[in-house]
matplotlib code that plots the C-alpha trace (Angstrom):
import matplotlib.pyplot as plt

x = [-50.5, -49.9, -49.0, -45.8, -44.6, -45.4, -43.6, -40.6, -40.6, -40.3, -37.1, -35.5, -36.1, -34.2, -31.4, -31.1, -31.2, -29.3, -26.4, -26.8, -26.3, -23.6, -21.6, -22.5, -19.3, -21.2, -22.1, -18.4, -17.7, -20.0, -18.8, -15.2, -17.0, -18.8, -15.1, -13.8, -16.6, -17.8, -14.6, -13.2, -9.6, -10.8, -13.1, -10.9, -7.9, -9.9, -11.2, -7.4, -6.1, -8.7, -7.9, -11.4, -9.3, -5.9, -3.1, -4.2, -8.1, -7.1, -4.5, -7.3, -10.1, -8.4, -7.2, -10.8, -11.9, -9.5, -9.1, -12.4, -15.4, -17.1, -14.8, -15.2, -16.6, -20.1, -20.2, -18.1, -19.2, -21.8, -18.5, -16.9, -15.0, -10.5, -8.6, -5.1, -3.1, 0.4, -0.4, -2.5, 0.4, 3.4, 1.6, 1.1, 4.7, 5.4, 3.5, 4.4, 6.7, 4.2, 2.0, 1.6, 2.3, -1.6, -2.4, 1.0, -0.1, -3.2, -1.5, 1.1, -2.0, -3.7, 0.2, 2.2, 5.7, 7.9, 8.4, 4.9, 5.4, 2.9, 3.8, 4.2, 2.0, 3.0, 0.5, 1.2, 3.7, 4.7, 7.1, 8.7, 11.4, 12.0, 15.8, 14.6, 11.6, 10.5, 6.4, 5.0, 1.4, -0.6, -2.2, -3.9, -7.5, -10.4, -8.0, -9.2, -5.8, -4.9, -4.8, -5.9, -3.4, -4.2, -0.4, -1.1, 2.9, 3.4, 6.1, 5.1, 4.1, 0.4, -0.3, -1.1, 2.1, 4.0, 2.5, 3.4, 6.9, 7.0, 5.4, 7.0, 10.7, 9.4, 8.6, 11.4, 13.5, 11.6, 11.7, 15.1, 17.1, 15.1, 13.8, 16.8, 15.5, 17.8, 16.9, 14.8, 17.3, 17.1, 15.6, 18.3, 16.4, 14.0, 10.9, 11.1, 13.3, 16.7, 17.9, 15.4, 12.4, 9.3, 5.7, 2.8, -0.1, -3.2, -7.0, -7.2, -9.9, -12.1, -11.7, -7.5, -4.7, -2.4, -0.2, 3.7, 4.7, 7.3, 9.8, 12.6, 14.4, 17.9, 19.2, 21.4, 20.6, 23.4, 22.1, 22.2, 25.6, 24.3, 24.3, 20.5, 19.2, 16.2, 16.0, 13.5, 13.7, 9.6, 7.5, 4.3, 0.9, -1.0, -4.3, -4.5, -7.2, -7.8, -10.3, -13.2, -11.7, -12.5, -13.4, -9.8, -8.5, -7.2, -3.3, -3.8, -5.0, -2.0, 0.5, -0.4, -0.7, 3.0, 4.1, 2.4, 3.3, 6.4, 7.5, 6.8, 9.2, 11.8, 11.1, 11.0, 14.7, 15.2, 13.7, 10.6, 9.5, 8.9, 5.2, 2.4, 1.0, 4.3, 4.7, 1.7, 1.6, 4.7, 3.6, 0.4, 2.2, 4.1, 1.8, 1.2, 4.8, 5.0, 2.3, 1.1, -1.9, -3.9, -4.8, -6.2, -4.7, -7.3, -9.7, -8.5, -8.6, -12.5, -12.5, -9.2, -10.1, -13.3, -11.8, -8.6, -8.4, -7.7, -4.3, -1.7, -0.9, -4.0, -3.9, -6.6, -8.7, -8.7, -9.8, -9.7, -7.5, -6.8, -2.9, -3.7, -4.8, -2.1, 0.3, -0.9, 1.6, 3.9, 3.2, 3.1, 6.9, 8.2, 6.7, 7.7, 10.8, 13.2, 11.3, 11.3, 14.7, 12.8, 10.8, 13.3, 15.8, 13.0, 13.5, 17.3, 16.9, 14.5, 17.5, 19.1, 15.8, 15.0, 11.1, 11.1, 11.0, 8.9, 7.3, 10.4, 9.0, 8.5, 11.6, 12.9, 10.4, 11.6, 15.5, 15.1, 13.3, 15.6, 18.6, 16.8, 16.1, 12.7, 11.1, 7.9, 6.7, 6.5, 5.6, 2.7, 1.6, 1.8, 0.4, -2.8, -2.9, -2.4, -5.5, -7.6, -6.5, -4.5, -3.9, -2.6, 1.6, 2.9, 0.0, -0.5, -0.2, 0.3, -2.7, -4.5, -7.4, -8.6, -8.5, -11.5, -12.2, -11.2, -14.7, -14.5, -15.5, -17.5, -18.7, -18.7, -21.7, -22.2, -20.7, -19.6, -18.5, -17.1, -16.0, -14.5, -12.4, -10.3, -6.4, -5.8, -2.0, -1.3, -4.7, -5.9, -8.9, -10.6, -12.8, -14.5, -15.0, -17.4, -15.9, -17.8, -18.8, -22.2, -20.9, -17.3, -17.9, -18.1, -15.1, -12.9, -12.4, -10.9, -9.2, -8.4, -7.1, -6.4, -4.7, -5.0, -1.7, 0.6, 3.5, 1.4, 2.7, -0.7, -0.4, -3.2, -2.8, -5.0, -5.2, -6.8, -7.2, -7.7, -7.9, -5.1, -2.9, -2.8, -1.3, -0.5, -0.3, 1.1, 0.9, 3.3, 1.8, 2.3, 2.0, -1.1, -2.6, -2.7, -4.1, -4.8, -6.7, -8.0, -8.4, -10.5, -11.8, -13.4, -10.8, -10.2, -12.9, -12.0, -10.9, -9.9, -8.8, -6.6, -5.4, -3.0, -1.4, 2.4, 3.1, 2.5, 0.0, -3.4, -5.0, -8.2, -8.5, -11.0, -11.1, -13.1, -14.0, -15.8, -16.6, -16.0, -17.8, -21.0, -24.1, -27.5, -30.0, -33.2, -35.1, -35.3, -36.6, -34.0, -36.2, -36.5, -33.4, -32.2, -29.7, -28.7, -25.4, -24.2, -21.4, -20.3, -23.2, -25.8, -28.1, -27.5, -29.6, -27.7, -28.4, -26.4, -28.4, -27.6, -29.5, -29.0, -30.6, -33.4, -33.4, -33.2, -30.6, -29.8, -26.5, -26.3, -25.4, -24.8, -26.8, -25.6, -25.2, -28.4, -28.4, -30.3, -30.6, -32.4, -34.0, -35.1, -37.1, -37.2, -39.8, -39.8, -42.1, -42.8, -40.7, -42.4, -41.3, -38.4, -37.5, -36.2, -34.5, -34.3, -34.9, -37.7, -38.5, -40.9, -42.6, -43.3, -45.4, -46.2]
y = [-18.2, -20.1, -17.9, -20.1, -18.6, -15.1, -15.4, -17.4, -14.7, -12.2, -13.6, -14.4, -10.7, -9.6, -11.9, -10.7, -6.6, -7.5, -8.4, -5.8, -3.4, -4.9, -5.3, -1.7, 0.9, 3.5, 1.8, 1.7, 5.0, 6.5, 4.8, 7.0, 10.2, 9.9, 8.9, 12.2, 14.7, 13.6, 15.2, 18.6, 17.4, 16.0, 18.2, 21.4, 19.4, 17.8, 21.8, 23.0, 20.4, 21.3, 24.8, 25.9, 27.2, 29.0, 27.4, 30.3, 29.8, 25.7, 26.4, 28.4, 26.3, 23.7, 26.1, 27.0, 23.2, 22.4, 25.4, 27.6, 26.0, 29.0, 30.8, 28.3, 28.8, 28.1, 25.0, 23.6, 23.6, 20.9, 18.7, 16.4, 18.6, 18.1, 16.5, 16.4, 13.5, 13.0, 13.7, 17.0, 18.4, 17.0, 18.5, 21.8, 22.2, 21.3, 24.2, 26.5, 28.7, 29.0, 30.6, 34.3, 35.8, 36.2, 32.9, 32.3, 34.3, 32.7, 29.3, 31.1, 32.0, 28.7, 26.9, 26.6, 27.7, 29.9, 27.4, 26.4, 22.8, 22.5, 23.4, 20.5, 20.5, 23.0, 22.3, 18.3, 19.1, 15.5, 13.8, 10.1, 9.0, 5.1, 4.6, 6.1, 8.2, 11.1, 11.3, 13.8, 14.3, 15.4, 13.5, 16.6, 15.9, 17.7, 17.9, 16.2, 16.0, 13.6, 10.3, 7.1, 8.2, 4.3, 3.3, -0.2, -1.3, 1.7, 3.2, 6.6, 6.3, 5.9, 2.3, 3.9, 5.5, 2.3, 0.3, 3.0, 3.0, -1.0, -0.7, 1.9, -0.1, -3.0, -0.8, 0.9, -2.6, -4.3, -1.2, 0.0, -3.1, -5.9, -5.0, -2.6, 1.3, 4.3, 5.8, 9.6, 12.3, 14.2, 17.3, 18.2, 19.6, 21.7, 19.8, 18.1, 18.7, 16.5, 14.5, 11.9, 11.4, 13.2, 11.6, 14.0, 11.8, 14.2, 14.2, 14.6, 15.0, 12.7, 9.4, 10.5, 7.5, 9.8, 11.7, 12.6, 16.1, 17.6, 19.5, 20.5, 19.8, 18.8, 17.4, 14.7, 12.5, 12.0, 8.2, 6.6, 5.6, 7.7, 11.4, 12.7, 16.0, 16.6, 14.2, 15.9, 15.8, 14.9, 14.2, 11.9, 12.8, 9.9, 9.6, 9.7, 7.1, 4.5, 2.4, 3.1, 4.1, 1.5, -2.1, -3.3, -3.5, -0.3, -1.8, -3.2, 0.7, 1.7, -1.0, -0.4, 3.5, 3.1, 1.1, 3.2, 6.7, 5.7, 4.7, 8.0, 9.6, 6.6, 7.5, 11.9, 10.6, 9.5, 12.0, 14.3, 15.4, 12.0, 11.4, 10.7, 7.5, 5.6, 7.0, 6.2, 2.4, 1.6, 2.5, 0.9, -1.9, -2.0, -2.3, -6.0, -6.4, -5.3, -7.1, -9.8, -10.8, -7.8, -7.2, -3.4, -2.6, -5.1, -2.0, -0.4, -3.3, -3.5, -0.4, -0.8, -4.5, -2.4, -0.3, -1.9, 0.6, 3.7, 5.1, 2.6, 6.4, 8.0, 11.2, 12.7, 14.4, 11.4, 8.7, 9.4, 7.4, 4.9, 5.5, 3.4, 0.5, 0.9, -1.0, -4.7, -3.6, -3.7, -6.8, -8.3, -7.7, -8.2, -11.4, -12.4, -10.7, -9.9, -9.7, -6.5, -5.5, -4.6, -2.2, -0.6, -0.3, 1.8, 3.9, 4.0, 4.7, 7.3, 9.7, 9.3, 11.6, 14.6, 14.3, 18.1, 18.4, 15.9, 12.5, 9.9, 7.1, 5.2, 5.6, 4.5, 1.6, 0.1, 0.8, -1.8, -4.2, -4.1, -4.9, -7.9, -8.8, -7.9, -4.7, -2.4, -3.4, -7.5, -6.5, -4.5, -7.6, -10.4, -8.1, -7.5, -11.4, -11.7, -9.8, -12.1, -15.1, -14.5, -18.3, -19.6, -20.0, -18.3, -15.8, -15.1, -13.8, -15.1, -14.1, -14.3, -16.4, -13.0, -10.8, -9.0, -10.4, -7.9, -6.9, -7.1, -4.2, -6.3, -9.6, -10.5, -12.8, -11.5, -12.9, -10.0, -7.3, -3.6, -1.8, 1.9, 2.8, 5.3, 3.3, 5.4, 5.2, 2.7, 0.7, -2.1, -2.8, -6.6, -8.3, -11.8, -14.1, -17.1, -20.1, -21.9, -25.4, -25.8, -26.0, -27.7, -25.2, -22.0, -22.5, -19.5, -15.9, -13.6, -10.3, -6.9, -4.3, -0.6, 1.8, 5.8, 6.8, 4.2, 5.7, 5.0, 1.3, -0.4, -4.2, -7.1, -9.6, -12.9, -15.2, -18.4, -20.7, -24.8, -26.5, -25.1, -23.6, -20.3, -19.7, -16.2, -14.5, -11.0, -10.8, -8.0, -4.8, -3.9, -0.1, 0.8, -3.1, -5.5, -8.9, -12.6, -15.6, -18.4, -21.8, -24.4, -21.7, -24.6, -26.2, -23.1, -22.7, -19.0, -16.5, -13.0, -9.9, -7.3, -4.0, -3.3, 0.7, 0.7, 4.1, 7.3, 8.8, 7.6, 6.6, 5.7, 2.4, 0.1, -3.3, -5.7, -9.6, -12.0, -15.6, -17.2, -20.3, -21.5, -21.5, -23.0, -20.6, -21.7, -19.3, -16.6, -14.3, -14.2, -12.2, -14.6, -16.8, -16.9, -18.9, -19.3, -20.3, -19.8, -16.7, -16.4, -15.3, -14.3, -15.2, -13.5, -13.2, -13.9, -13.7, -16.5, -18.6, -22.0, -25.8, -29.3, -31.1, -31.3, -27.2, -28.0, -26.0, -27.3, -26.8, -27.0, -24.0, -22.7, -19.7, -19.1, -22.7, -23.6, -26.3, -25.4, -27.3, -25.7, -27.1, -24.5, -25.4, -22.5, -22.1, -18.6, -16.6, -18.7, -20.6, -23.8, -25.2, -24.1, -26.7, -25.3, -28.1, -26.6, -28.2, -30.5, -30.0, -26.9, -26.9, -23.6, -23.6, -20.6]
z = [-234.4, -231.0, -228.1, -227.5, -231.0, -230.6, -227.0, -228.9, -232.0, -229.8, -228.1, -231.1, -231.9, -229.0, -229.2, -233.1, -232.4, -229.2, -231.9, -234.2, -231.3, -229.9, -233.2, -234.6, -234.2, -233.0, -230.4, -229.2, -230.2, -227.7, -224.4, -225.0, -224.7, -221.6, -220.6, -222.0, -220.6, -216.8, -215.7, -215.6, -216.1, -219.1, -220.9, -220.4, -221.6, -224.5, -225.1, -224.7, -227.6, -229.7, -229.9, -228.2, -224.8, -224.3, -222.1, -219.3, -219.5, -219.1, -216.2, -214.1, -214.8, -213.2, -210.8, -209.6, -209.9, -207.4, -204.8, -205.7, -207.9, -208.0, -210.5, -212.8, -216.3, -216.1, -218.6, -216.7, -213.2, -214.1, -214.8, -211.5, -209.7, -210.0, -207.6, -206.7, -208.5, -209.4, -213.0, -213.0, -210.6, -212.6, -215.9, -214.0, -213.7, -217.0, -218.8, -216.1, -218.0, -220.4, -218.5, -218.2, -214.7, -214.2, -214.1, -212.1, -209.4, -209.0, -208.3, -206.2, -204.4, -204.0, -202.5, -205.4, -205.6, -208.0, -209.9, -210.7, -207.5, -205.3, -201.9, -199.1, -195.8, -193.3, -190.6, -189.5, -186.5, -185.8, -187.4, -187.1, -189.5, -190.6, -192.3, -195.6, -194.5, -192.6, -191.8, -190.7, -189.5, -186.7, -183.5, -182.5, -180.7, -183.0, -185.9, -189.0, -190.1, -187.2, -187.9, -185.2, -182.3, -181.3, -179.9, -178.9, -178.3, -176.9, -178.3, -178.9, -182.2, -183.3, -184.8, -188.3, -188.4, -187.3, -190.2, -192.7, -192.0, -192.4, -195.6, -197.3, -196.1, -198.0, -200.8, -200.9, -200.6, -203.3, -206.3, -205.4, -203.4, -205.6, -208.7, -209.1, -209.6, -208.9, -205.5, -206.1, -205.4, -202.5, -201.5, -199.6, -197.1, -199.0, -198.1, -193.9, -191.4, -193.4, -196.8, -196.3, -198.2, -197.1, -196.5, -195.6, -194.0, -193.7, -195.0, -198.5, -200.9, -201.7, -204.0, -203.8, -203.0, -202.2, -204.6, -205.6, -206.1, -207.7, -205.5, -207.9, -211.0, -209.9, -213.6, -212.1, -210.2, -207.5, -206.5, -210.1, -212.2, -215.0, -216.0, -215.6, -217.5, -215.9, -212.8, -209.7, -206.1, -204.9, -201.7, -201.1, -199.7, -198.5, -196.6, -192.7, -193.1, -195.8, -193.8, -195.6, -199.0, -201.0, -201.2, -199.7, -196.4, -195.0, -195.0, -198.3, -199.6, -198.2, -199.8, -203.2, -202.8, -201.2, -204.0, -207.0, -205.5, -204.7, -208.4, -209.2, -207.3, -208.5, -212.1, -211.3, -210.9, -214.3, -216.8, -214.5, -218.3, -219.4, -220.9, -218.3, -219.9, -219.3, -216.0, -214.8, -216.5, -215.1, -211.4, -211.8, -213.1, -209.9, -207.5, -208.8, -208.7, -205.2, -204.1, -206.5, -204.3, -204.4, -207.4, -207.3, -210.9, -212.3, -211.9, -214.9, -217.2, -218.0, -219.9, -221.4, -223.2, -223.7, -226.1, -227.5, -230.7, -228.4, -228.5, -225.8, -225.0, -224.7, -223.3, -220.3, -223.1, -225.2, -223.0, -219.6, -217.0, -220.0, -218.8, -215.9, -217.9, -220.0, -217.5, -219.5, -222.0, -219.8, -218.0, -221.0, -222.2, -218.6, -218.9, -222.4, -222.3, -219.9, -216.5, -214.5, -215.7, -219.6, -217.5, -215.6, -218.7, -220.5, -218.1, -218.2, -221.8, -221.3, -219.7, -223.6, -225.0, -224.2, -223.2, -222.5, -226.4, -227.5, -226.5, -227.1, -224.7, -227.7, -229.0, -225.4, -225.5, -229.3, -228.4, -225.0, -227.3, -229.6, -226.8, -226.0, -229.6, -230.8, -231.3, -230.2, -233.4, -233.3, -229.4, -229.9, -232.4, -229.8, -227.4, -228.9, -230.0, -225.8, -225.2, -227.2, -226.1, -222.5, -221.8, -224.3, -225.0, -226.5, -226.6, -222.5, -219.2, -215.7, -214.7, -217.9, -216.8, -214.3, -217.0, -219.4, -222.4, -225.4, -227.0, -230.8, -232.8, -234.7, -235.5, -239.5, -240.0, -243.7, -247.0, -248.0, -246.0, -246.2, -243.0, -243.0, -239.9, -238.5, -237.4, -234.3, -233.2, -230.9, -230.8, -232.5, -233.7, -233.8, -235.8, -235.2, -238.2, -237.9, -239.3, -242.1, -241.0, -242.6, -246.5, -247.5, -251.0, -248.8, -247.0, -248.3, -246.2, -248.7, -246.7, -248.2, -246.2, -247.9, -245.9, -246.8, -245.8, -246.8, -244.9, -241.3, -239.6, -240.2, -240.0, -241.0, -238.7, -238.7, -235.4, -235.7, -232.8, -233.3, -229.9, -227.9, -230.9, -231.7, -235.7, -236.6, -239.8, -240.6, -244.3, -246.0, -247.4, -251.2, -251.3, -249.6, -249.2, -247.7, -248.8, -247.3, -247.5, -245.6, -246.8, -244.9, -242.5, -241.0, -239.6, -236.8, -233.5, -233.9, -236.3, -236.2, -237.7, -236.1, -237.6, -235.2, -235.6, -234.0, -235.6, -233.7, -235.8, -237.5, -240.9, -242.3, -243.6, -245.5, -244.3, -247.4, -246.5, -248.9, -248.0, -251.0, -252.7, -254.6, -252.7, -254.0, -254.2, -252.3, -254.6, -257.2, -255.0, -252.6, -250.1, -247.4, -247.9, -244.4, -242.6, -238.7, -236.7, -233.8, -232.8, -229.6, -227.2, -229.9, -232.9, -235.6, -239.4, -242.6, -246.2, -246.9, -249.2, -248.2, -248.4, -249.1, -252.2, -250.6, -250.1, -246.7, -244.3, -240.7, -238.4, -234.4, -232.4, -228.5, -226.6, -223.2, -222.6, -224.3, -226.8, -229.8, -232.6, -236.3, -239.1, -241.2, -244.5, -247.0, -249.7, -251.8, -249.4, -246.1, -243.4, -243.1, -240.0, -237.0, -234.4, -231.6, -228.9, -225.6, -222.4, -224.4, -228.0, -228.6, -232.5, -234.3, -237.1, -239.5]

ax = plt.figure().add_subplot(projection="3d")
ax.plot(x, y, z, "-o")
ax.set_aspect("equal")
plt.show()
């Protein structure tokens, strides 16, 4: 055999397992878990929801991972280390009274409160206030609390200081005055020196924006028209330097930590019980609001269009910061809906539940749809059919053409095929179908899909794009299935499958798909009856047995911006020749 075919073979090889990696579901089932375990927050939560830790052994793990690593159970001291965020102190809180008065102290001991808050700063001995504000923090040589004492207009204030205050006034004047928030109730003095709302700026641990803390519920909020149940009074923490942080600019760290942080003491004054997920998506989401240029929330975005079938809500334990990626949903109904006053009327309805019982956000999320006639439902459809597409009306976002590209969890490139999944709530899972070109008689895509639990929202949806034109189809289920077919599958550049979950729990489900039509046999054997085309990125094998009437078999294809063209001439045991057409024409023989 020529060297020039081994070294070709071998490619081909690579391209071909390359595929059947890529497209194999455990392959994206693994990704998740090394999401779930690198963290402590994680993996204790994850052990506490399984039943493997009590609510006291969780609450002093992450105790000891924050204030004292050494007390830590040992199989978890491997594990990254907790750190303070507005989440792990707001969820602290929350199971407080169901803690036992050990585990209480041991808080109390490490600057929490009575009540289970995290205490503010009592060291930073400066303060400055702005209209709305009142920072304190420290200017103190040798202090590594201080921040830059630079005062370059020499008004008494250190420069860092001065362009907080700015900042957080626009902040507050674009979520409150602009986009139309409630103002946070006050502390009334508890926290500071006065009324206003307290920042602490002083070094915090690493990797931390800056955080919100709860002070106190107040139930009703004195600064909103309507009657709160469990509205809270908060302060802020942020960083005394941001200059080396991250990748941004050091004002540009501290405009979007403003503008997140911020919109989570705006929404403490709403319902402080409310579920972390939305919480957290709607300040992520706000940060772009605030400031469209930056951009920092498109962090969390890889992962998420990673992994589209994980819960819209997934807790800490389930996938870890998948809350923050979350916000898309939101973008996507304030843009297809009713701008920034959807988001802020989810939270208006939110007051209507009581989140202290049980997770209503949902409930809250549907009833604001429904207002503004549609539903979470039809929502959650075009959503995921966004996420595949993202630039094409009506299927798209602003800034669609920045965004991830969803990753399907698999590519069909059999005639026949059988896939077994779990419908987790929430998420929807996608499946790429490669149109038939090469034969006008095998151009039918028969879809089954059977749902264990009937009673569980499950929907088929097929997207199809022609040129610029998105179609959608939602076909109706008859008792547990769901059935649909595509005629001249042809016609379409693309063509997938969604099972898209909009209930709140899960289901198994068994997803059947059978190209239909009548193929010509290139041989009784059947053995080595192969067939190429192109799909996406990658080569894949078939056992489509497929030729002409001359029981030949040739179609044209793209790699990576390579174009290939095949002729592939099939007797029962040998290939006789493969053309390839790359860059010149290269001739394999056998």
């Amino acid at each position: 055999m020529p060297m020039k075919l081994e070294i070709l073979n071998y490619l081909l090889l690579i391209y071909l397992l390359s595929a059947e990696i890529i497209s194999h579901p455990n392959y994206l089932q693994d990704f998740p878990q090394s999401q779930i375990t690198n963290n402590v927050i994680s993996q204790v939560s994850k052990d506490y929801e399984s039943g493997v830790i009590g609510i006291d052994e969780w609450a002093r793990n992450i105790a000891y991972s924050l204030f004292e690593t050494s007390k830590m159970k040992n199989e978890y001291k491997s594990l990254s280390s907790a750190i303070l965020s507005t989440s792990l102190l707001k969820e602290i809180a929350i199971k407080w009274e169901d803690l036992n008065e050990d585990t209480k102290n041991i808080f109390q001991n490490y600057g929490f409160n009575e009540r289970g808050n995290f205490k503010s700063p009592a060291f930073l001995h400066a303060i400055t206030e702005s209209e709305h504000f009142q920072f304190h923090y420290s200017v103190a040589a040798g202090d590594t609390n201080a921040v830059n004492p630079i005062d370059n207009n020499v008004n008494g204030i250190p420069d860092y200081i001065d362009n907080m205050m700015t900042i957080f006034e626009f902040v507050y004047q674009t979520e409150i005055g602009i986009i139309g928030f409630n103002e946070p109730p006050s502390d009334s003095g508890r926290v500071g020196t006065n009324a206003k709302f307290d920042i602490y700026v002083f070094k915090l641990q690493t990797g931390t924006y800056g955080y919100c803390a709860g002070d106190s519920i107040v139930g009703d909020n004195p600064n909103s028209p309507e009657i709160e149940k469990h509205a809270a009074s908060s302060y802020m923490a942020m960083r005394n330097d941001y200059s080396m942080f991250n990748n941004l600019p050091e004002l540009d760290n501290i405009r979007v930590t403003a503008a997140h942080e911020f919109n989570h003491a705006i929404t403490n004054g709403y319902d402080y019980y409310e579920k972390t997920w939305l919480s957290e998506a709607t300040a992520t989401w706000i940060e772009d609001e605030v400031y469209d240029y930056i951009n920092q929330n498109y962090i969390y975005l890889p992962n998420w269009f990673a992994f589209p079938h994980y819960p819209l809500d997934a807790t800490e334990a389930e996938f870890k910061n998948r809350w923050y990626g979350s916000f898309i949903f939101l973008k996507y109904i304030s843009e297809h809906l009713d701008g920034w006053s959807t988001i802020r009327k989810i939270w208006e309805k939110s007051i209507d539940y009581d989140s202290q019982k049980a997770d209503r956000s949902f409930d809250a999320i549907n009833d604001v749809l429904v207002e503004e006639g549609s539903n979470f439902k039809d929502e959650f459809i075009n959503f995921s059919i966004s996420n595949l597409y993202k630039t094409f009306p009506p299927y798209d976002y602003e800034e669609g053409s920045d965004y991830p590209n969803i990753r399907a969890n698999r590519t069909i490139f059999t005639t026949t095929k059988n896939i077994r999944e779990r419908s987790l709530r929430h998420g929807t899972y996608y499946y790429k179908l490669q149109p038939v070109a090469f034969s006008s008689s095998f151009n039918e895509i028969e879809i089954d899909l059977t749902i264990d639990k009937p009673e569980v929202n499950v929907n088929l949806v097929i997207a199809t794009k022609s040129g610029n034109t998105i179609e959608k189809f939602v076909p109706a289920k008859q008792g547990n299935k769901i059935s649909f077919s595509i005629n001249e599958s042809a016609k379409n550049d693309s063509i997938f499958i969604l099972v898209v979950n909009t209930d709140t729990t899960e289901t198994e489900f068994t997803l059947d798909i059978n190209y239909k039509g009548e193929l010509v046999k290139l041989s009784d054997s059947g053995e080595f009856n192969y067939g190429q085309f192109k799909d996406g990125y990658y080569l894949y094998r078939t056992r489509k047995e497929v030729s002409d009437n001359e029981g030949n078999f040739k179609t044209e294809f793209t790699l990576q911006r390579l174009d290939i063209s095949v002729g592939i001439s099939l007797t029962k045991n040998t290939i006789i020749v493969c053309q390839f057409t790359w860059q010149g024409i290269l001739e394999i023989f056998s």
